[in-house]
C-alpha positions in Angstrom: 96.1 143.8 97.2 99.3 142.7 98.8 96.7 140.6 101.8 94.9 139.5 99.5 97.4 138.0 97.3 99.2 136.7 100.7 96.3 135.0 101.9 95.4 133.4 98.7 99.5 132.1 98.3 98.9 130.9 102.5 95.2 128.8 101.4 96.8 127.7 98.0 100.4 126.5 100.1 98.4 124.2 102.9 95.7 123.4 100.2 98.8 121.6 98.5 100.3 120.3 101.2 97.1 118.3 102.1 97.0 116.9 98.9 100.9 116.3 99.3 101.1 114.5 102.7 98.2 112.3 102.2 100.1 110.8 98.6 103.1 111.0 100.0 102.5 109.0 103.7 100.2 106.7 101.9 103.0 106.4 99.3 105.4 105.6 102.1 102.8 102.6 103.5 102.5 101.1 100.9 106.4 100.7 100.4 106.3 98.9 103.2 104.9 95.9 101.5 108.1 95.9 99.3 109.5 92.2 99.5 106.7 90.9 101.7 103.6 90.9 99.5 101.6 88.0 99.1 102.8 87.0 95.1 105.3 88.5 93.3 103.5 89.9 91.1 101.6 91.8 93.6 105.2 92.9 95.2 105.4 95.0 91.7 102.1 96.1 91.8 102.2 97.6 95.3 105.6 99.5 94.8 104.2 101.0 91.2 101.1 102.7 93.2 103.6 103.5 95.7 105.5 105.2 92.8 102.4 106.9 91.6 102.1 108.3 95.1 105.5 109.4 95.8 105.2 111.1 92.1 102.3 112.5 92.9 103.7 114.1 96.2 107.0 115.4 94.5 105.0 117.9 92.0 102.9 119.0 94.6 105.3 119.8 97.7 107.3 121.6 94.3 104.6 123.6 93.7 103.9 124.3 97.2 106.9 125.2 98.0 107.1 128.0 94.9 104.0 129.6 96.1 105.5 130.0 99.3 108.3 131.6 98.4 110.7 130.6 101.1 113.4 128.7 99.3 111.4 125.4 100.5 111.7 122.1 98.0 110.1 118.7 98.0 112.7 117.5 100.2 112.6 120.2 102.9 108.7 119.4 102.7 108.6 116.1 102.8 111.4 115.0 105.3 111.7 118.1 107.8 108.8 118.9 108.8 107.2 117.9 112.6 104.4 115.7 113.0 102.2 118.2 113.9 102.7 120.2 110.5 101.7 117.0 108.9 98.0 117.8 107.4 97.3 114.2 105.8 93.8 112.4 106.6 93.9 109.7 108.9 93.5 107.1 106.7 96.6 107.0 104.7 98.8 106.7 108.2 96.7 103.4 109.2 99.0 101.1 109.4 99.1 98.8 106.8 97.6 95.5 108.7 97.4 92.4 106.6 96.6 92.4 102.8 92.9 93.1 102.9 93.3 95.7 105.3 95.9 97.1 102.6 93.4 96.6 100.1 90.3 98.1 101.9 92.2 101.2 102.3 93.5 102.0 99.2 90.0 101.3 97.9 88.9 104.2 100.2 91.5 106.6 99.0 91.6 106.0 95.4 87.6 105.9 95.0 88.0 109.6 96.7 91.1 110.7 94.7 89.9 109.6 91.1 86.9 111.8 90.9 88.1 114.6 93.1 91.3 114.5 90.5 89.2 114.6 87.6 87.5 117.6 89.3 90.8 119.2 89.9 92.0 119.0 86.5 88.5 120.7 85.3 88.1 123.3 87.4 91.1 124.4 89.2 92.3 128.2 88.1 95.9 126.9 88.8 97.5 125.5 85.4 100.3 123.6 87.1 97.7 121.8 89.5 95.7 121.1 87.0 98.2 119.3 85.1 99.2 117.4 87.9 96.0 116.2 88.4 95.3 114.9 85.0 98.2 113.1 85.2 97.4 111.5 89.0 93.9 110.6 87.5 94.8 108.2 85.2 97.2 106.9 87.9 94.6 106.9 90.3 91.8 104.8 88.0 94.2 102.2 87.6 94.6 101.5 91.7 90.8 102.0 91.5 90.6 99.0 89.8 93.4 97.4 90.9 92.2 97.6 95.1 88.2 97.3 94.0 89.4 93.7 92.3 90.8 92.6 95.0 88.4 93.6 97.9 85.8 91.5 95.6 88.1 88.4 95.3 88.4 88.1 99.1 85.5 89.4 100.1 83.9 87.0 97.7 86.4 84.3 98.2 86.7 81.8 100.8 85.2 82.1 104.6 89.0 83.3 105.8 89.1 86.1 103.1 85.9 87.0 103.3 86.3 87.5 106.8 89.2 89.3 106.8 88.1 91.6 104.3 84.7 92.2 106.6 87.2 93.4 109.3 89.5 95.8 107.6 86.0 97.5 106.5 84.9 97.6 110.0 88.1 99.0 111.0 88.8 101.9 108.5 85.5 103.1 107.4 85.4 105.1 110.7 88.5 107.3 108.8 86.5 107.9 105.6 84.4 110.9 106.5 87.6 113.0 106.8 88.4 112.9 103.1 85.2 114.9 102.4 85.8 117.6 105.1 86.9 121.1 104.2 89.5 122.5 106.3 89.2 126.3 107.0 92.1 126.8 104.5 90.5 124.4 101.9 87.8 126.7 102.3 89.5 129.9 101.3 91.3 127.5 98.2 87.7 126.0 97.2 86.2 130.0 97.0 89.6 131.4 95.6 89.0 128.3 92.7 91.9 126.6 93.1 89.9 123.4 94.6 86.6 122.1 94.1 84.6 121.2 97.3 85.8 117.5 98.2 81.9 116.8 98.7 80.7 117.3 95.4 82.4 113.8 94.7 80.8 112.1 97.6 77.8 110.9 96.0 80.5 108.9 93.3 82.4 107.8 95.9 79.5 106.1 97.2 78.5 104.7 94.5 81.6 103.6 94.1 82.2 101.6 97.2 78.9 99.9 97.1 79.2 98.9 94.1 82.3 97.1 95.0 80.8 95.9 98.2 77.7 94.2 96.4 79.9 92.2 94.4 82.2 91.6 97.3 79.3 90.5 99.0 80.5 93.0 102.0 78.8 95.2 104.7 79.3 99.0 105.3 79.4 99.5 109.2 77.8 102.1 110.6 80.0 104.5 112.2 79.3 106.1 115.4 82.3 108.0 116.1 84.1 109.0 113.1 87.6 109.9 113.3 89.2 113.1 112.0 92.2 115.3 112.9 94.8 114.8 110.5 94.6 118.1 108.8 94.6 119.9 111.7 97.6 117.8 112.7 96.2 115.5 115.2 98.2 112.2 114.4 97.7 108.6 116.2 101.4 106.8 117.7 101.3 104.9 114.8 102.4 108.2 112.6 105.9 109.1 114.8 107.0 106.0 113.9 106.5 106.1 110.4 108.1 109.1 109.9 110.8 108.0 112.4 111.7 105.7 109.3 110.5 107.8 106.0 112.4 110.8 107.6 116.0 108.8 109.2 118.4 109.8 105.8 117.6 113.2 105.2 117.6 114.3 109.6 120.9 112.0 109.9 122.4 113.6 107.0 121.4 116.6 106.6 121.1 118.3 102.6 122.6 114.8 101.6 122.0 114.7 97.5 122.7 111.9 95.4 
């Protein structure tokens, strides 16, 4: 029993963390955009999903980290770690380009993340995920609609927008596949129940993005190489340097507290 319950804790602890990292660095992008967004108002809007993110990330590396049982806490999660024990998808490390490239990818993510949320919450055998994840779907919805209305106002806007927005598509659908893979470890969490399969909400991502693409008068390329390796830790350059940044405080300072 003691295996059992060991290996179960290990699927359930990088099952988390997955969900973790890819909130937390896509959190961290989207901070970026703080004091350079196109409109005020979309300054606010920006660092509120990146607030829903960062939330998001703080419940789960705390949850994580009690399953583990190793004395680990969000901050020991999120800011020590190596890139290589990193286990986000690829797409939330893109960097963040211009505004429709910002758009386009958030789009991706949070047409993946609302269902597969909503799926969490129903399913999952873990009470304390599941609570997290009815929370993060309702966050989740609103940058659903949020992204999706502004992939649609450029796409559909003028011949500048609309090509911009053609070319952040181009550029990041490649990265899409990865958020319906199943990692060994997801694996074990989708048969223990603590998951459900990421590609039972495939066919409503889909739908989602072509819906949004009709309107937006956009094109879905088709991808010959896809590009995958982020949960087995396989980062592009563009990753060391954002954690260079997110992770400067906590390694220059170590166990600083406010």
């Amino acid at each position: 029993m003691g295996a059992v319950a060991a290996t179960f804790e290990m699927a359930g602890f990088r099952a988390l963390l997955e969900l973790a990292d890819d909130a937390l660095i896509l959190g961290h992008r989207l901070s970026e955009w703080c004091g350079h967004a196109p409109t005020l108002e979309e300054d606010l809007a920006l660092a509120n999903m990146g607030l829903d993110l960062l939330g998001q990330a703080r419940a789960l590396y705390a949850h994580a980290g009690e399953i583990e049982g190793k004395g680990r806490g969000e901050d020991d999660l999120a800011f020590l770690r190596r890139e290589r024990d990193y286990v986000n998808c690829l797409l939330v490390e893109r960097p963040n380009g211009d505004f429709a490239a910002t758009m386009a990818r958030q789009l991706y993510f949070a047409a993946f993340m609302h269902p597969f949320w909503r799926a969490i919450a129903a399913s999952s055998n873990d009470a304390t995920l599941a609570g997290i994840a009815a929370k993060a779907e309702k966050e989740m919805a609103y940058h659903l609609r949020h992204c999706g209305e502004w992939v649609i106002r450029l796409g559909d806007g003028t011949a500048e927008s609309a090509r911009r927005m053609q070319a952040a598509v181009d550029e990041l659908h490649r990265y899409t596949g990865e958020l319906f893979e199943a990692s060994p470890v997801r694996e074990k969490a989708v048969a223990d129940g603590l998951l459900p399969d990421p590609g039972t909400v495939r066919a409503e991502w889909e739908r989602t993005i072509a819906m949004v693409f009709s309107q937006a008068g956009l094109t879905a390329p088709e991808v010959r190489v896809p590009q995958s390796g982020g949960r087995e830790g396989l980062h592009g350059e563009d990753m060391g340097h954002l954690l260079a940044e997110m992770q400067f405080m906590q390694r220059a300072y170590p166990g600083l507290t406010w």
